[in-house]
N, C-alpha and C positions, 0 to 999 in steps of 0.2 A: 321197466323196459329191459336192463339188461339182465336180469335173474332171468332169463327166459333165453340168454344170447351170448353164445361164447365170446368169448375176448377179441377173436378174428373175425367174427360175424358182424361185430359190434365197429370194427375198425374197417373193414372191407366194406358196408353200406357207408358210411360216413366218406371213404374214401371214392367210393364211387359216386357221390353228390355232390362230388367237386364241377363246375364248368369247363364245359370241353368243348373245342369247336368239332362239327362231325364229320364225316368224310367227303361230306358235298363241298366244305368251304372253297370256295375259290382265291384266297390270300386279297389284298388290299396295296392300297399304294394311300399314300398321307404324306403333309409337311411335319416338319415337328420344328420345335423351338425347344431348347434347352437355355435357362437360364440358372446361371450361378452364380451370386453375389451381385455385381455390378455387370456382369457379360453376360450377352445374348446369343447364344448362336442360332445359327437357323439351317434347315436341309430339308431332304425326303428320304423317307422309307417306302421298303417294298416287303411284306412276306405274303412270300408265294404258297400255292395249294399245298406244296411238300413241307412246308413250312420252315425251309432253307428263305432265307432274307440279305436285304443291302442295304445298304446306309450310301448316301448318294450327297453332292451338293454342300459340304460341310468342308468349308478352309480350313477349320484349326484342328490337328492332330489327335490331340487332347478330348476336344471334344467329341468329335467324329468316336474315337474307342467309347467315350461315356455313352452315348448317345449307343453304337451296336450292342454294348454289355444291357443297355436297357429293353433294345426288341428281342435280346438270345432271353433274357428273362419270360417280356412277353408270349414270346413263339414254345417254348419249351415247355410250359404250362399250360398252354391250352393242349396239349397232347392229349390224346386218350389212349392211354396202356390200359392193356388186362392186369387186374389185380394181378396173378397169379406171376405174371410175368415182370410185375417188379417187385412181389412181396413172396413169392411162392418159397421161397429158402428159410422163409423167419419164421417163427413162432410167435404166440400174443400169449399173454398173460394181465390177467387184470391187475391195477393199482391202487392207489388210494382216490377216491370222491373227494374231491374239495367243497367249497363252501358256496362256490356257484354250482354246484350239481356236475361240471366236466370229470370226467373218469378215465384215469391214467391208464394207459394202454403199453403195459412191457414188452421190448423186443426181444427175443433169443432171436438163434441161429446165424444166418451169414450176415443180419445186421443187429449183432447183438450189443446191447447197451444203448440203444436208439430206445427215444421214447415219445409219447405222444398223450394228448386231450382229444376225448370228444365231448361233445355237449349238444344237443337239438340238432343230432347228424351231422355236426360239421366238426373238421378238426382243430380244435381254438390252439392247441400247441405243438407245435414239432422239436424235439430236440435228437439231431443227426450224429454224427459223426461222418466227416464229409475228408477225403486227403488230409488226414491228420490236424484238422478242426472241430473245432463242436461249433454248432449254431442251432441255438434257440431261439424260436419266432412266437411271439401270444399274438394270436390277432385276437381282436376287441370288439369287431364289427364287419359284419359282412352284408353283401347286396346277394337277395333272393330274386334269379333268374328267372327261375319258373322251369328251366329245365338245369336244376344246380346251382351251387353258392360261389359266389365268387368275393376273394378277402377283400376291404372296403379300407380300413383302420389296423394295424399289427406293426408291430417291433421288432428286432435283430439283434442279438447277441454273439460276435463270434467269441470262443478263446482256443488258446491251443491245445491240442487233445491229451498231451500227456501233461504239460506245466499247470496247465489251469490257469495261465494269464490270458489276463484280456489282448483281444488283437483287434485294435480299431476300435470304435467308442459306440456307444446305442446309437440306431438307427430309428427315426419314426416314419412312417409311409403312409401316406394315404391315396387313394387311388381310386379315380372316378370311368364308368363308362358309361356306354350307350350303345343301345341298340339301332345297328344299320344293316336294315333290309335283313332281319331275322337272328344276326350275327351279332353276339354282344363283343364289343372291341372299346381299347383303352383309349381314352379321351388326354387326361392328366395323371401325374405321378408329382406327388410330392413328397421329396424325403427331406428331413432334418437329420443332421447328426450332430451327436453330443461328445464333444472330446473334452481331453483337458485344456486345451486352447479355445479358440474363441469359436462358438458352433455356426453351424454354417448349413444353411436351405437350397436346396437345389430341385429345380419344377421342369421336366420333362411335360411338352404338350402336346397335343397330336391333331390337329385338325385339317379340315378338306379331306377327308379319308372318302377313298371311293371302293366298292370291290372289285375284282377281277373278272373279268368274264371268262366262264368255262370254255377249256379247249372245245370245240368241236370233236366228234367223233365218228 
């Protein structure tokens, strides 16, 4: 498959078979519950058709920020950019094949030393360079939309970009959704993390999700 497909070719299809919401969506409102350790919090979200959002109904401070940093994730990632327009400045070059068949993807130009896996059109590795962090993600399993793959199972490594310490401990995630009224949207999120202290699970859930009704026009 890829003797036949440049490096960018090969990275730009895989990257375009990510899931995306399209330009119809009309954004959604949900409760969520956040749970961590022995506490529950509970509240509502909103993201809207711009995919600007609110975190609403949450007492504790703490949680209310966990709970927004988790819909900036959600909302930010269903985006659909033009390749060009967030890759257009780099370069690809190919890497080495691993042992499951994924084929490393070299970055040059304005995100140089960024590197990446594809494997059966999806990208199973990203490693960034992000405000002077690295963070490297395997995902391990993903759910087939039907229009795009969406991650299911994957990891988080950050360190810092010039030391090479670690910052913060592995991350595991998994991540459930479901299709409402044509729109796949996140159900639950569950991360663990792994420190050198005692590790600790935390379940974001999202239920009664309804969607928005389009402006009129």
């Amino acid at each position: 498959m890829t003797a036949n497909l440049s490096a960018r070719d090969l990275f730009r299809a895989a990257y375009e078979n990510r899931y995306t919401w399209d330009k119809n969506f009309p954004g959604y409102t949900a409760n969520v519950q956040l749970r961590t350790g022995d506490n529950v919090y509970t509240g509502k979200i909103r993201i809207n058709a711009d995919l600007s959002f609110d975190v609403m109904d949450v007492a504790d401070e703490e949680a209310k920020k966990a709970i927004h940093g988790q819909v900036w994730e959600i909302a930010v990632h269903r985006v659909r950019r033009p390749f060009e327009e967030t890759h257009g400045k780099n370069t690809f070059e190919y890497g080495e094949t691993d042992a499951t068949g994924a084929v490393e993807i070299l970055v040059g130009g304005k995100a140089e030393g960024d590197r990446y896996k594809v494997r059966n059109n999806e990208v199973c590795l990203v490693h960034r360079h992000i405000h002077g962090v690295v963070v490297t993600i395997n995902t391990f399993s993903t759910i087939d939309t039907g229009a795009g793959y969406l991650s299911h199972t994957y990891d988080s490594v950050y360190h810092d970009a010039k030391t090479g310490e670690p910052k913060g401990g592995r991350q595991e995630f998994e991540d459930s959704y479901e299709q409402i009224d044509g729109y796949w949207i996140m159900t639950r999120r569950l991360i663990k993390t792994e420190t050198d202290s005692k590790p600790t699970t935390t379940e974001f859930s999202f239920s009664k999700i309804a969607l928005l009704q389009p402006v009129a026009v």
